[in-house]
C-alpha positions as CSV (number, residue, x, y, z in Angstrom):
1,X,85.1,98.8,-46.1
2,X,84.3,99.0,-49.7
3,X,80.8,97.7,-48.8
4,X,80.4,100.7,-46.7
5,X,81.6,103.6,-49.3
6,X,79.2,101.8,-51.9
7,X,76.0,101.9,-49.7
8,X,73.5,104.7,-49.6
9,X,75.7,106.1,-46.3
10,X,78.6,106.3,-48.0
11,X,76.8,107.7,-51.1
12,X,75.2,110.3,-48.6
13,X,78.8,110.7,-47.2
14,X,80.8,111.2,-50.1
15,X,77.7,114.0,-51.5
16,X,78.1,115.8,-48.2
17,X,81.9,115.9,-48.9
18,X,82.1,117.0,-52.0
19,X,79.5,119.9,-50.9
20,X,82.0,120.8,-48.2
21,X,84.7,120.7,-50.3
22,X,83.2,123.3,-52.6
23,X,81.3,125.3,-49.7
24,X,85.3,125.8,-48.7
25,X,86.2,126.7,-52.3
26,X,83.8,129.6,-52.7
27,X,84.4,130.9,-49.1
28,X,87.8,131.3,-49.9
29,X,87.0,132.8,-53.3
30,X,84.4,135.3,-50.9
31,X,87.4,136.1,-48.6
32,X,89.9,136.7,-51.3
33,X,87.3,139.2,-52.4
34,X,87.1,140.8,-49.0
35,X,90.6,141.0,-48.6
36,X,91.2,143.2,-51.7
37,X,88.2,145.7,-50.1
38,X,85.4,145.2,-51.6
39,X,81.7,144.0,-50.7
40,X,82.4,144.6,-46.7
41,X,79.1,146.0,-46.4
42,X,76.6,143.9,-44.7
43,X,74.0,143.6,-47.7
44,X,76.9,142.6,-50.2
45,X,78.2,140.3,-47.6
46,X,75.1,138.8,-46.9
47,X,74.2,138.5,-51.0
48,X,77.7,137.0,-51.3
49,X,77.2,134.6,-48.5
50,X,73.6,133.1,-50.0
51,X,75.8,132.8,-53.5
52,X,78.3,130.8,-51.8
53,X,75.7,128.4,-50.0
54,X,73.6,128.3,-53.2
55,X,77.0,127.8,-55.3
56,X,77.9,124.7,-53.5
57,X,75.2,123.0,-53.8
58,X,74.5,124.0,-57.7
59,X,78.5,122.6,-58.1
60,X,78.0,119.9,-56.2
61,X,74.8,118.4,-58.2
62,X,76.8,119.3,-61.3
63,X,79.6,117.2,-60.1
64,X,77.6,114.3,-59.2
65,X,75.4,114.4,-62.3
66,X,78.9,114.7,-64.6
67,X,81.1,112.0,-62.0
């Protein structure tokens, strides 16, 4: 098992994880902000769907590069 975790799949594995992970994070964040009324329009929603997406990944190579 720990040969598997340590090999380029499970590098690849745990990278897509961790993106998930904060993907979920910033969704949540989005819908909190939804919740309380605000940016329901489509453009806003859209603009604050592209952050989340871009968010992610910018976390996620932050992560990686500080892990």
């Amino acid at each position: 098992l720990d040969g598997l975790v340590t090999a380029v799949l499970g590098d690849l594995v745990m990278a897509r994880s961790l993106w998930a992970v904060w993907c979920h994070y910033l969704a949540g964040l989005r819908h909190l902000y939804f919740d309380s009324g605000h940016g329901l329009d489509i453009p806003t929603a859209e603009k604050l769907g592209w952050a989340c997406i871009i968010g992610s990944v910018v976390l996620t190579v932050l992560t990686l590069i500080i892990l």
